[in-house]
C-alpha positions in Angstrom: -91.6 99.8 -59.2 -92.8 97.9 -62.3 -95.2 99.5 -64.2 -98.8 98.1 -64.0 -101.6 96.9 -66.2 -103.2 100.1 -66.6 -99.9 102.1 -67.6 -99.9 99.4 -70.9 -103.7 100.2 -71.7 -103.2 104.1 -71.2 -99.7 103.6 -73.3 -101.2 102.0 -75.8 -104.4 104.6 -76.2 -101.9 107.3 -76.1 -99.3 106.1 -78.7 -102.4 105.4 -81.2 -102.7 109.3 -81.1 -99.2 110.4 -81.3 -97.9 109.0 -84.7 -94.1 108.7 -85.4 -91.8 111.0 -86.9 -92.3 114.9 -87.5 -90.4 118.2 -87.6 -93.0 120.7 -88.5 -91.7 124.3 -88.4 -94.4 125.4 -86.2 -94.0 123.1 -83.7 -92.1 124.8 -80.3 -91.4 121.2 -79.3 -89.3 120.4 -82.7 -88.4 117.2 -83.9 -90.4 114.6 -82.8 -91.3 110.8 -82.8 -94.0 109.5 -80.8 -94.5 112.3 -78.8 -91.1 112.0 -77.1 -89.0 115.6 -78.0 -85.3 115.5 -79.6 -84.6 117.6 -76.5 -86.2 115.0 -74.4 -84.8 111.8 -75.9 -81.3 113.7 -75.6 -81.9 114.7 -71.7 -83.0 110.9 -70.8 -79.9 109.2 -73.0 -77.4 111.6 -70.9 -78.5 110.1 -67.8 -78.6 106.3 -69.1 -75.3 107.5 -70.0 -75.9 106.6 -74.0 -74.5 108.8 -76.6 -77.0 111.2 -78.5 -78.6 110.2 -81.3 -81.6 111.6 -84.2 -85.0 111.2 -81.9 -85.9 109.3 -85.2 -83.9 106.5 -84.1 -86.2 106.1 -81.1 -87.0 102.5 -79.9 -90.1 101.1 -79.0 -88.7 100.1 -75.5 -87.3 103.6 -74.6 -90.5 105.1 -75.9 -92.0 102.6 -73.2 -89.6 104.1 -70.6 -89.7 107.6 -71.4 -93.5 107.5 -71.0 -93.8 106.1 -67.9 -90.8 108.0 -66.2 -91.6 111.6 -67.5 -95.3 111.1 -68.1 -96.9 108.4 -66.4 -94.9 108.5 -62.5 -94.6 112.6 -62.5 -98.4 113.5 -62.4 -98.9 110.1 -60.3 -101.6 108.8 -62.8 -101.4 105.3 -61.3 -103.0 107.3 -58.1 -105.7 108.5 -60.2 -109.4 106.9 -60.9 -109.8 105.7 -64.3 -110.3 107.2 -66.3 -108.9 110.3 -65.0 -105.4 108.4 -65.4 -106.0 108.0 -68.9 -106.9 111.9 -69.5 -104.2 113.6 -67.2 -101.5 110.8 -68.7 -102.7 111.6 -72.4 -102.1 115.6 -71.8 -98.6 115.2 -69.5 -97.4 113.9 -72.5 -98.9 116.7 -74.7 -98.2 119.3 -72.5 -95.8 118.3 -70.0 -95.8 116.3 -66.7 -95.8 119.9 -65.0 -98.4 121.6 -67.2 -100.8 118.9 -66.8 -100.6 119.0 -63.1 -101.5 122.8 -62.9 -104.4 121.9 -65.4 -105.3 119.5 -62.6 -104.7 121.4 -60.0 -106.6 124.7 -61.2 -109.6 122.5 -62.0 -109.5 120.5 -58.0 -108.8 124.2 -56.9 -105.4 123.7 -55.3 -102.3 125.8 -55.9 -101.1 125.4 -59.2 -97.0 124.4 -58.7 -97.4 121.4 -61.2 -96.3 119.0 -58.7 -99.1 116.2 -57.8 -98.6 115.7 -54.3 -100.6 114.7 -51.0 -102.8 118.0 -51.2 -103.6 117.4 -55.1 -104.8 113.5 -54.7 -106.8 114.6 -51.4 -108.1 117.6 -53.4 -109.1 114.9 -56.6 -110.6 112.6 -54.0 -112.7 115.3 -52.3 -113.9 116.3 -56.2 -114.4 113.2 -57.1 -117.0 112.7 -53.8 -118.6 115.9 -54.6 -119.3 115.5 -58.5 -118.0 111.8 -59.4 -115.3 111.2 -61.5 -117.9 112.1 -64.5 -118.1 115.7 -63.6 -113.9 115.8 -62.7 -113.5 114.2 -66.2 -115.5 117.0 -67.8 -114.4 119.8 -66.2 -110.4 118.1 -67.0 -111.3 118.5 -70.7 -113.1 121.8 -70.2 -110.0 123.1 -68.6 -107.8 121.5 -71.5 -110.0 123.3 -74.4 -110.1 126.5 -72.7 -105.8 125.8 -72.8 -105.5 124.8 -76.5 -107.5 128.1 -76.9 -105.0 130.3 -74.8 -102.0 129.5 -76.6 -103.5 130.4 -80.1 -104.6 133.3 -78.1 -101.0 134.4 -77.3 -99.1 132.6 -80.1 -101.7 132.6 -83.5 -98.9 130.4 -85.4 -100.2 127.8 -83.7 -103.3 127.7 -85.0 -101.7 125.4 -87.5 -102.6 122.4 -84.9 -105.9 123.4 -83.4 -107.9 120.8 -85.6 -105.4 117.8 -84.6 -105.2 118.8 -81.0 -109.2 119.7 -80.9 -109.5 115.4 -82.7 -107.3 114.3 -80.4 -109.1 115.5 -77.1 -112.4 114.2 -78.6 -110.6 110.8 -79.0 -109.3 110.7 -75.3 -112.8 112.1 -74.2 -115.0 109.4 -76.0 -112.3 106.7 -74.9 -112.7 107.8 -71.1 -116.5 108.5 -71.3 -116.9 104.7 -72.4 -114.7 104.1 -68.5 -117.3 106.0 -66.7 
């Protein structure tokens, strides 16, 4: 499946918040280059069957393939009303594919396995009828802030990043509250 015009505009919003290269020493994730973990790059070479390499070395086309196989096709984002694709793309690739499911799922009020599947996109459309994708939008970001806030709550290290991570949910919310 080819990836379609809206995957390019959310890519492109995304990558303009992600920046390239950094290793900070409070980062869990580790090295990093626009957004796409060392631990990540090394997973998806092993299965293209390319040797390992420094996630600095990172090309714009495998950035372009990472994104969409681990962050755009997982939480099915090309399923999702824009600009709720936008949002849930923009934190699977903060958080995780998984992790931004659940953060979906707890706010649609389905179980929380991290896996968007028939009951998740039937629980987003019912939402979505009851409150418009304005109020699902909202609550998405709500439910984001009130996560950035739990893990300084259990790890205070990474406190480090609350002032990038709180600019960069601001960004994605005034980009998707000029889609609604």
């Amino acid at each position: 499946m080819a990836p379609q015009p809206r995957f390019y505009f959310c890519l492109d919003f995304v990558l303009g918040r992600e920046g390239g290269y950094s290793d900070h020493p409070a980062d869990r994730g580790g090295a990093t280059n626009c957004g796409v973990t060392q631990g990540l790059y090394d997973s998806v070479r092993a299965v293209l069957g390319k040797p390992q390499q420094a996630v600095r070395l990172i090309t714009e086309a495998e950035v372009r393939h990472i994104y969409e196989r681990e962050f755009w096709r997982p939480p099915k984002c090309h399923l999702m009303t824009p600009p709720l694709d936008l949002l849930l793309f923009d934190s699977a690739v903060q958080h995780g594919a998984g992790r931004a499911a659940k953060l979906l799922q707890s706010v649609v009020g389905v179980f929380q396995d991290g896996a968007v599947g028939p009951k998740t996109v039937g629980a987003v459309t019912d939402f979505e009828r009851r409150k418009g994708i304005a109020g699902l939008v909202r609550a998405y970001v709500a439910r984001r802030r009130w996560f950035y806030a739990d893990i300084i709550r259990n790890d205070p290290s990474q406190k480090v990043f609350e002032k990038g991570w709180e600019n960069r949910l601001n960004a994605t919310q005034a980009a998707c509250e000029k889609e609604l």
